[in-house]
N, C-alpha and C positions, 0 to 999 in steps of 0.2 A: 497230573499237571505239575504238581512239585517239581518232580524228577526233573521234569521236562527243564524245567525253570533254572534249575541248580545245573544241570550240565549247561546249558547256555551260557550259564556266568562263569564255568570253567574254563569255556570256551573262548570267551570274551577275554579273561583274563591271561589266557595263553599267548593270545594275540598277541596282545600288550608286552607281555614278556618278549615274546619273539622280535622284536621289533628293536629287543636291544641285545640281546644274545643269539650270537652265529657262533661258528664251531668252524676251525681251522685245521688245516695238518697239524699245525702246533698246541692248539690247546683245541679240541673237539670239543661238539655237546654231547652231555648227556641226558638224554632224553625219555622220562620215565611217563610209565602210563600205571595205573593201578584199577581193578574190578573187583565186584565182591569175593571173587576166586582165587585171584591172581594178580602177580606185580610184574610189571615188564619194564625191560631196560633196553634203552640202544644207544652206542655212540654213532656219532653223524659226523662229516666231516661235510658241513652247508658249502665249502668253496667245489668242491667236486661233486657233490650230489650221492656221496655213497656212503651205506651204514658199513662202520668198523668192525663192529661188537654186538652181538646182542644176545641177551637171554632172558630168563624167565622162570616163576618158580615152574614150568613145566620140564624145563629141563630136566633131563636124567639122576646127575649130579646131585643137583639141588631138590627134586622130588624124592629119592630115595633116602633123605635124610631127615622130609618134615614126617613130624606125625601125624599131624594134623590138616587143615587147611594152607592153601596157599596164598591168602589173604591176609593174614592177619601180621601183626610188627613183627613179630621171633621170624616168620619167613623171608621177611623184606632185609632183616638183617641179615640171615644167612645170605640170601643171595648178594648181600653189599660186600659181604668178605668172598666170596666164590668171583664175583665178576673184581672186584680189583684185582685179583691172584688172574684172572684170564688177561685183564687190560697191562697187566706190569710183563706178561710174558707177550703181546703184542708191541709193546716198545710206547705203550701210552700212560703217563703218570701224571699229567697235566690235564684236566678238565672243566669243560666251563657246564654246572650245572642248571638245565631247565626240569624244573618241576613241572612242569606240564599244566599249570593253571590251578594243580592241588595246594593246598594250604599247608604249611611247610608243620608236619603233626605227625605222628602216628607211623603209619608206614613209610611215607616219605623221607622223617626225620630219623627215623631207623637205618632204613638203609644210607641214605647221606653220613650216616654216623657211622655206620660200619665201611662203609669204602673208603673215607679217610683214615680210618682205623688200619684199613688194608694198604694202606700208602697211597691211596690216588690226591694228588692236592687240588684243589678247587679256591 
């Protein structure tokens, strides 16, 4: 029932978010979702309807590097430096970040640290 209860407030709070953050050709969102496994990214461009970018610790790349889980912060950063190095050769260095309703901690603030680290500005 917890569970239950805490996704709903993530949920709620996405909302919220969403309500002020859209993603342009000129500055796109980035749109992260995170599970006990795994951390996912997309860039979105809200005025056309179409995902730019996306990946994932399942990616190739990015899996054959962790040791471990794809859950945890050390993964969320690696993928923060691997998708800015993707997004800077797509021609996108400008992004407007949605957290996805998560509390801005842990794997979030991992990768958020490491993509501006990778040069994306936000």
């Amino acid at each position: 029932m917890t569970l239950l209860k805490k996704e709903l407030g993530r949920i709620y709070r996405h909302r919220r978010i969403r309500k002020q953050i859209t993603g342009t050709s000129v500055r796109p969102r980035v749109c992260v979702h995170r599970s006990l496994k795994n951390f996912y990214v997309q860039v979105i461009d809200d005025t056309s309807g179409k995902v730019l970018l996306g990946m994932s610790t399942l990616a190739k790349p990015v899996r054959s590097q962790l040791k471990s889980s794809g859950g945890n912060a050390n993964a969320a950063a690696y993928l923060g430096e691997i998708f800015a190095a993707e997004a800077k050769k797509k021609g996108i260095f400008k992004i407007s970040f949605d957290r996805g309703g998560y509390l801005y901690h842990g794997c979030v603030k991992a990768f958020a640290e490491a993509a501006r680290k990778g040069g994306l500005e936000f």
